[in-house]
C-alpha positions in Angstrom: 1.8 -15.9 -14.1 3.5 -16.5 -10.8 0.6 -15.8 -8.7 -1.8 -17.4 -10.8 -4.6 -18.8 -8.1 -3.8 -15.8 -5.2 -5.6 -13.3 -4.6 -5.1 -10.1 -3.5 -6.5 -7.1 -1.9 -4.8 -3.8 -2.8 -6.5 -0.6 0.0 -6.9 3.0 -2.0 -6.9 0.7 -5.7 -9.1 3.2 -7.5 -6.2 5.2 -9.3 -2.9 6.0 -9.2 0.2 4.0 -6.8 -2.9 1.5 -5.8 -4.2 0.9 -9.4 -0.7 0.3 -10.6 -0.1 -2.3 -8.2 -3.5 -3.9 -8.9 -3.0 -4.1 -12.5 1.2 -5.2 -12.0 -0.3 -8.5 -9.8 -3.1 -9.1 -12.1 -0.7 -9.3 -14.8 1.0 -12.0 -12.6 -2.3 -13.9 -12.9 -3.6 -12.7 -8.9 -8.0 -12.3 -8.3 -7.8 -8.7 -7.3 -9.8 -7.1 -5.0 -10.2 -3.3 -5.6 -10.6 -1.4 -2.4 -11.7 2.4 -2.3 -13.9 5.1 -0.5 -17.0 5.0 -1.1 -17.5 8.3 -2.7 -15.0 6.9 -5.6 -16.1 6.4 -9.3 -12.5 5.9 -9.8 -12.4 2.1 -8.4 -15.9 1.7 -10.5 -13.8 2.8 -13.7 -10.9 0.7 -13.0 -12.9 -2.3 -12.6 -14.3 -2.2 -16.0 -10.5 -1.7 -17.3 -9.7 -4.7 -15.6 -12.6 -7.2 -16.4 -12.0 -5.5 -20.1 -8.5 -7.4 -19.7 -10.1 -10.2 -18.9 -8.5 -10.3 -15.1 -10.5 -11.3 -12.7 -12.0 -8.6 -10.2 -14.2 -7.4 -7.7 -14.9 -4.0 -5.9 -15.3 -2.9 -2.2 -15.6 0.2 -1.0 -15.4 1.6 2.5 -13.1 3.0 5.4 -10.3 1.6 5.7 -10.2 3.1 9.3 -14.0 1.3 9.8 -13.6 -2.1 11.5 -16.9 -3.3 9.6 -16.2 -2.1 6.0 -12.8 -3.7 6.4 -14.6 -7.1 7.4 -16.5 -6.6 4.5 -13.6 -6.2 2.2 -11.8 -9.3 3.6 -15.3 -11.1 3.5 -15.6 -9.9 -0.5 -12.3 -11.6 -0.8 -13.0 -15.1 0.6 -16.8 -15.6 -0.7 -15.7 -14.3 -4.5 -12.1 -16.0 -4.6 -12.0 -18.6 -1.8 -9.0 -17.2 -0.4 -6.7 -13.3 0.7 -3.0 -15.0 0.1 -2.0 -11.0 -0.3 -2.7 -7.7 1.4 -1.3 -4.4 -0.1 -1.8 -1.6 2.4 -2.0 1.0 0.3 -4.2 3.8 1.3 -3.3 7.4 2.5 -3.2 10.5 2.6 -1.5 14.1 3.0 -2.3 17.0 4.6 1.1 19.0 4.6 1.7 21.9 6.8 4.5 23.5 9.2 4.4 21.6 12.7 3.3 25.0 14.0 0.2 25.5 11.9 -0.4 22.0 11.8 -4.3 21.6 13.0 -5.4 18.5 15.3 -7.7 17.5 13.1 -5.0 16.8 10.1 -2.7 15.0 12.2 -5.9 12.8 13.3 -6.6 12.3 10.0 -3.8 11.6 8.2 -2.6 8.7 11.3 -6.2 7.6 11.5 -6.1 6.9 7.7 -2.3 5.7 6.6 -1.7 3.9 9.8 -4.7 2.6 12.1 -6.1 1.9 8.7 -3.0 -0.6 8.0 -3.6 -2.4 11.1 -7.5 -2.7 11.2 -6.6 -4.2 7.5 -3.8 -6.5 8.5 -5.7 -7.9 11.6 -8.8 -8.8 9.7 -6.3 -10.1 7.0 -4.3 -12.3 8.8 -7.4 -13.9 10.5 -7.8 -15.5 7.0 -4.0 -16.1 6.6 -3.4 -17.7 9.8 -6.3 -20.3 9.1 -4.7 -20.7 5.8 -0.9 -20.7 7.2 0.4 -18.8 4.4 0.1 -15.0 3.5 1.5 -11.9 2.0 1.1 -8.7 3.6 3.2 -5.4 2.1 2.5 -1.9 3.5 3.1 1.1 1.2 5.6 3.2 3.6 7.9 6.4 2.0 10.9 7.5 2.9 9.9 10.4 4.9 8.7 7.4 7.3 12.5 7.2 7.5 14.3 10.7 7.7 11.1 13.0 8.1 9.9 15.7 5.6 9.4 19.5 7.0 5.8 20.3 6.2 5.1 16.5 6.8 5.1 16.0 10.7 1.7 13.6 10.6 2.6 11.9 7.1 6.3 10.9 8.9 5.2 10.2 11.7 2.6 7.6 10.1 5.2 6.2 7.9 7.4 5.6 10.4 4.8 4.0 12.5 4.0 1.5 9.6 7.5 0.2 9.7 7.3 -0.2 12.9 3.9 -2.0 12.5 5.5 -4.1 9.9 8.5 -5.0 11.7 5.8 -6.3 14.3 3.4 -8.0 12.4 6.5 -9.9 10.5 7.5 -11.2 14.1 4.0 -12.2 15.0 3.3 -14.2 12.2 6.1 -15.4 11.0 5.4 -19.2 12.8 2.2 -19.1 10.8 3.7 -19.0 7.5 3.2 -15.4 6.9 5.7 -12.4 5.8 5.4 -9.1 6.2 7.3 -6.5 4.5 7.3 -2.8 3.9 8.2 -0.5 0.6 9.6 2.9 1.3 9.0 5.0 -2.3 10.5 8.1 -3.0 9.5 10.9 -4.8 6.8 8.7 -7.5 4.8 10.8 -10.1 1.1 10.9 -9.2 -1.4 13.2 -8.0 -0.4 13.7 -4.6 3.3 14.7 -5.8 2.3 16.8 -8.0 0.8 19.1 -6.2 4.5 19.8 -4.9 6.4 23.0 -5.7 8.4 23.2 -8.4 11.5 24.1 -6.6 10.9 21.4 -3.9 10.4 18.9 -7.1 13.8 20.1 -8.3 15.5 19.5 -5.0 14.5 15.9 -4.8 16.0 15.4 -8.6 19.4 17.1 -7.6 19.9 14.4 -4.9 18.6 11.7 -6.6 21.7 9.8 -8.6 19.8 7.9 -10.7 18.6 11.3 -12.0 14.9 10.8 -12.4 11.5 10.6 -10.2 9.7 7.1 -9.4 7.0 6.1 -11.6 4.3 3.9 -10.1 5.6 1.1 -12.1 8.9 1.1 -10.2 6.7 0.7 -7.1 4.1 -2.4 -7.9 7.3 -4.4 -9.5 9.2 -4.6 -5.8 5.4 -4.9 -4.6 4.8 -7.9 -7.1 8.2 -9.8 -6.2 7.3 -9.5 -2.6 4.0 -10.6 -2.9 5.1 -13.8 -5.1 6.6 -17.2 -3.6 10.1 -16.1 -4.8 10.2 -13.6 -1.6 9.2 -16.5 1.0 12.6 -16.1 2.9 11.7 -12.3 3.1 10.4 -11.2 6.1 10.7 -7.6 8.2 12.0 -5.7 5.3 12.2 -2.2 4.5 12.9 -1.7 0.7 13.7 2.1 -0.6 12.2 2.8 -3.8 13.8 6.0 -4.5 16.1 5.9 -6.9 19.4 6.4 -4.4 17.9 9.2 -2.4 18.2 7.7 0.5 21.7 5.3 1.4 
């Protein structure tokens, strides 16, 4: 129960990397605010699982790339909790094709979403933080953010920008008591991987040494430790999550 008392906001909650991460810091005895679009009866679902746990919950749902529904969200936090001590940037999406047939509109998209999402989030966040002098903020990069992924030009590129983002914000704030720190995950199962052909599946496990794919779980413990006090002297990170893919 090492975060027994914080509470946290977790961006694109409603199922899969985002719910796993929820549920790992509610475990750890966080509030959790769950955070989805508003068409989602996922985050609805997951919110009775939770409060069926007895954790402690509430549900916002919005744009992550709207300035007002990300007010709202932070707002949610304060009135219902009295505090955000931790902000997973979580939300994104894919919309893979070559560079060549790669439409405006799905680069837009994808950046709009997985990275000016991340900062609208983290600057209505750390409004909150700063007052409070303390704060946890961990963005949800991938390793494509590091070495790029054919097929994946705007998802890259937006991964790569939240690092940067994150190396930022952890300079910013850092006076003010807050870190900021970035996970870089692999190939994890969930629905967005597995839409992935087979033989680009099997070319991620032949150069993986530890010989398997991610699970979600793998991701929210590295999440959980950096969202607890024993990561205080943490700051600026980068942590792979892949399993050795990447070194």
């Amino acid at each position: 129960m090492q975060l027994k008392g914080k509470t946290a906001v977790v961006t694109g909650s409603g199922r899969g990397l985002g719910k796993a991460i929820a549920l790992k810091l509610a475990q750890m005895g966080a509030n959790i605010v769950l955070n989805d679009i508003v068409s989602s009866d996922a985050v609805d679902a997951t919110a009775e699982e939770f409060k069926a746990a007895g954790f402690n919950v509430a549900v916002t749902k919005g744009d992550v790339r709207n300035t007002e529904d990300v007010k709202e969200m932070v707002k949610t936090a304060v009135d219902k909790f009295g505090s955000l001590d931790i902000l997973v940037n979580n939300a994104g999406i894919t919309k893979d094709k070559p560079m060549a047939l790669m439409s405006e509109e799905d680069w837009d998209a994808v950046l709009d979403i997985n990275l000016k999402g991340a900062f609208i989030c983290t600057k209505a966040a750390a409004k909150v933080m700063i007052k409070q002098r303390s704060g946890k903020i961990v963005n949800i990069a991938s390793v494509a953010g590091r070495y790029g992924n054919p097929g994946q030009a705007n998802y890259s590129a937006s991964k790569a920008g939240l690092i940067g983002l994150t190396k930022t914000t952890a300079k910013e704030f850092a006076p003010r008591g807050i870190t900021c720190n970035a996970v870089a995950p692999g190939l994890i199962q969930s629905k967005m991987t597995d839409v992935l052909p087979e033989d680009v599946k099997k070319n991620y496990l032949n150069n993986i040494p530890l010989g398997r794919f991610g699970t979600p779980e793998d991701v929210a413990n590295v999440v959980a430790f950096l969202s607890s006090d024993d990561s205080n002297y943490v700051t600026g990170q980068v942590i792979d999550i892949d399993g050795g893919l990447v070194m």
